[in-house]
C-alpha positions in Angstrom: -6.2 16.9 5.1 -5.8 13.2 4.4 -3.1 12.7 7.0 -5.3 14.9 9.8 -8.1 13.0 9.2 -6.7 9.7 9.5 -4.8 10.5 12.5 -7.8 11.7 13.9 -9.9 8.8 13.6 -6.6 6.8 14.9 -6.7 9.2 17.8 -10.1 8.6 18.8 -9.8 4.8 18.3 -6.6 5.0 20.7 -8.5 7.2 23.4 -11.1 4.6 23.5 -8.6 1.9 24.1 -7.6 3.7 27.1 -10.9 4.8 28.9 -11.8 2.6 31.6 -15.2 1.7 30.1 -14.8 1.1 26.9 -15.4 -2.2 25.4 -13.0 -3.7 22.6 -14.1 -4.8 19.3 -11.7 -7.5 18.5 -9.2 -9.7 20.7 -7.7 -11.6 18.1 -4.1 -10.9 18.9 -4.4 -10.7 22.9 -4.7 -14.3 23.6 -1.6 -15.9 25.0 0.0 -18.1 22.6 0.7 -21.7 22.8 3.9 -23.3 22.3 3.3 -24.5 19.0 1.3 -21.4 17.9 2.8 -18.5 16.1 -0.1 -15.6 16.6 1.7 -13.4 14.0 2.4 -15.7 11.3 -1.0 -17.0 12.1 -2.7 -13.0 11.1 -0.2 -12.4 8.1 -1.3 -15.8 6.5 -4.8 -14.6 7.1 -3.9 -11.1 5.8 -2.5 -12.4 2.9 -5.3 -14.9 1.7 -7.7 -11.6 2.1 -5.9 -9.7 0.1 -5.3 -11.8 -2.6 -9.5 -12.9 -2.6 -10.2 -8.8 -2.4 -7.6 -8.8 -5.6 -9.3 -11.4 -6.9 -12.7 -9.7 -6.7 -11.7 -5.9 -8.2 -10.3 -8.0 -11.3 -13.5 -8.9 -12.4 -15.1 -5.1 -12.9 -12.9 -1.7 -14.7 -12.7 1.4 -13.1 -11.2 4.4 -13.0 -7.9 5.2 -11.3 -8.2 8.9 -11.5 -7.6 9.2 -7.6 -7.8 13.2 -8.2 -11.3 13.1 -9.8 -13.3 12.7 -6.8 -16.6 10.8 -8.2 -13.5 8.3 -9.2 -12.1 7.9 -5.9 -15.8 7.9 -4.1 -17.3 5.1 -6.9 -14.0 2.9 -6.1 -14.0 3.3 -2.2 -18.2 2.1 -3.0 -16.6 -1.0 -4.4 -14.6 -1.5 -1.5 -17.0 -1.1 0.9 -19.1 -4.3 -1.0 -16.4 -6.5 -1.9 -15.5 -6.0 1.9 -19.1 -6.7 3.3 -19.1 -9.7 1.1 -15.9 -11.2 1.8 -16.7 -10.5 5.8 -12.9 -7.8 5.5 -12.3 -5.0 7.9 -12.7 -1.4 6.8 -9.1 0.5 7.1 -10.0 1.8 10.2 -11.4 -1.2 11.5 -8.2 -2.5 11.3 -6.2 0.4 13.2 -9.1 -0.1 15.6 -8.4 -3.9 16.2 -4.7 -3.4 16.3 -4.5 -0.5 18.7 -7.5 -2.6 21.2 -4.9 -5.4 21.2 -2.2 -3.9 21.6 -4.5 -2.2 25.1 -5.4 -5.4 25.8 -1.7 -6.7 26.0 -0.2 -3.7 27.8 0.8 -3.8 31.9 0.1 0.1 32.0 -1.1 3.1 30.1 2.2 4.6 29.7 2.6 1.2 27.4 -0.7 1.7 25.9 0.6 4.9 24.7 3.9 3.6 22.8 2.1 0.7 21.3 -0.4 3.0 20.2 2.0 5.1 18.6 4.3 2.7 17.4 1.1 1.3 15.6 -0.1 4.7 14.1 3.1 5.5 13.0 3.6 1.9 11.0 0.5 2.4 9.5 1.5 6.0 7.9 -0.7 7.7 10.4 0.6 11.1 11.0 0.0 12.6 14.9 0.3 16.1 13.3 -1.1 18.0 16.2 0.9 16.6 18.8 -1.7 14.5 20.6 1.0 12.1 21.1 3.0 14.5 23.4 0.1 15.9 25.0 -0.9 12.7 26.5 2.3 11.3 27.5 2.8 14.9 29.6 -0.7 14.4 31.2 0.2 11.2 31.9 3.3 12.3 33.4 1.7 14.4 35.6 -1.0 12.2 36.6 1.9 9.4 37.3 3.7 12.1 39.5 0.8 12.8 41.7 -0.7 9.0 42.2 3.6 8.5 42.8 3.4 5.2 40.5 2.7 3.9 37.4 -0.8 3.9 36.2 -2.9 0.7 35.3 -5.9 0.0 34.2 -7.2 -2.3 37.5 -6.7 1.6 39.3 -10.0 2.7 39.7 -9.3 6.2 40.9 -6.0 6.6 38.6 -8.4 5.4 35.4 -10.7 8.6 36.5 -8.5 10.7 36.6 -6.8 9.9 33.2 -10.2 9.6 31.6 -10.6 13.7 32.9 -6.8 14.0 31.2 -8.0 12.7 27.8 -11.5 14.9 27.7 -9.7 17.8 28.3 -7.1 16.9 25.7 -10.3 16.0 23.2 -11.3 19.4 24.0 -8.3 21.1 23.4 -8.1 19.6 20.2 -11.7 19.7 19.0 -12.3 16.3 18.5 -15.8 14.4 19.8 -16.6 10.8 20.0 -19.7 11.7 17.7 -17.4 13.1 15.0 -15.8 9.4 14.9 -18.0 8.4 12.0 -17.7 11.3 9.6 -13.9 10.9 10.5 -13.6 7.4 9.4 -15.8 8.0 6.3 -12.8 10.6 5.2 -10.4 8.4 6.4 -11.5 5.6 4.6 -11.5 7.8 1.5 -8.3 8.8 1.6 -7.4 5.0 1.8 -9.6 4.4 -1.4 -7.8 7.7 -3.1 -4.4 6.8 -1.9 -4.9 2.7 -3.5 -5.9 4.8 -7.0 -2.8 6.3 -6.6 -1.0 3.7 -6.2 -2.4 1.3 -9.1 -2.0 4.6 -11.2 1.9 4.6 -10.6 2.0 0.7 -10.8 0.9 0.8 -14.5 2.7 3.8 -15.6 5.3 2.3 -14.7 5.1 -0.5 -16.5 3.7 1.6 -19.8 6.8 3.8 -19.6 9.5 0.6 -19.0 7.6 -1.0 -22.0 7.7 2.3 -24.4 11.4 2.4 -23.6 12.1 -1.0 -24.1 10.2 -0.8 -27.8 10.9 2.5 -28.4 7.3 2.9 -28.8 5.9 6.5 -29.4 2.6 6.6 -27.9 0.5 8.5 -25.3 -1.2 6.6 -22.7 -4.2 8.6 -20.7 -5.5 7.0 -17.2 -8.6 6.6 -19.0 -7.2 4.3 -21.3 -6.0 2.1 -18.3 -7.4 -1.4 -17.7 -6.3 -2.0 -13.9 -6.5 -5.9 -14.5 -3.5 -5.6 -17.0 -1.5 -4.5 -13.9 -2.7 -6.0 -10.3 
């Protein structure tokens, strides 16, 4: 369910991208570059200062890393959400969203749009498990066939037509612009759950390397985990 609901929400955010009227929330890759100035090491550098200030924050409170007890896994993604408002961070999802506008932003065409949009999803573990993906390169396809060239975004008509191509596809597959924020909320809990998980294997690791090192006969519980031991 984790993997539907992120690709989902991915889904909607890459529809958007490609409707003629849509407006994007964040340009902060789409501006041409100067000689001197590397846009890429530019947003890693940024990425990693954020990171290591969120780290910095969840070190100074315990919790649990039960990511299969779900009052765990909601009470952590909480504490996400407010170390993120306060440190001015994107959401996981407001991420995807950022990359996959500009990546839009950047691209000649909509047949472009689509493999950036999919390379994107697919880096960031984002399963298209009900074939989305294929269904909108083939309506695309067709579309292309019948304007007899390549579609782009200053082509009024072709843009009305694909925007007919991507409600029907919504349709097909169930999914409404309205259902966006409930999809988010699970996808950012599956985020939250999937970070638990992770810190969970991190320290077990390191408890198990340690007991075989000292030949230490002990039994460790997740409850008895302090997360700041291990970060």
């Amino acid at each position: 369910m984790a993997a539907l609901t992120r690709r989902s929400a991915a889904f909607l955010r890459s529809v958007r991208a490609m409707k003629p009227e849509r407006s994007a929330t964040c340009r902060f890759l789409s501006a041409a570059p100067k000689a001197d100035d590397d846009i890429v090491k530019k947003v890693f550098i940024r990425q990693q200062k954020n990171f290591r200030t969120y780290l910095e924050e969840i070190s100074k409170s315990k919790f649990d890393m039960d990511h299969n007890n779900e009052n765990h896994v909601k009470a952590y993604q909480e504490m996400q959400a407010r170390i993120r408002e306060n440190l001015g961070h994107p959401s996981f999802t407001q991420k995807i969203a950022d990359l996959l506008d500009a990546a839009a932003d950047d691209a000649p065409d909509v047949r472009t749009i689509l493999m950036n949009s999919r390379t994107l999803r697919n880096e960031a573990g984002i399963e298209d498990d009900m074939g989305a993906d294929d269904m909108m390169l083939q309506a695309l396809n067709r579309l292309e066939k019948s304007i007899g060239k390549p579609l782009t975004r200053d082509d009024a008509n072709g843009m009305s037509q694909w925007k007919k191509e991507i409600d029907q596809i919504n349709a097909k597959l169930k999914i409404k612009d309205e259902d966006l924020e409930k999809l988010e909320e699970e996808a950012e809990y599956a985020a939250a759950k999937a970070q638990l998980e992770e810190f969970r294997n991190v320290a077990f690791d390191k408890i198990d390397s340690i007991k075989r090192r000292d030949n230490l006969k002990v039994d460790v519980t997740i409850g008895d985990i302090d997360h700041r031991n291990y970060l």
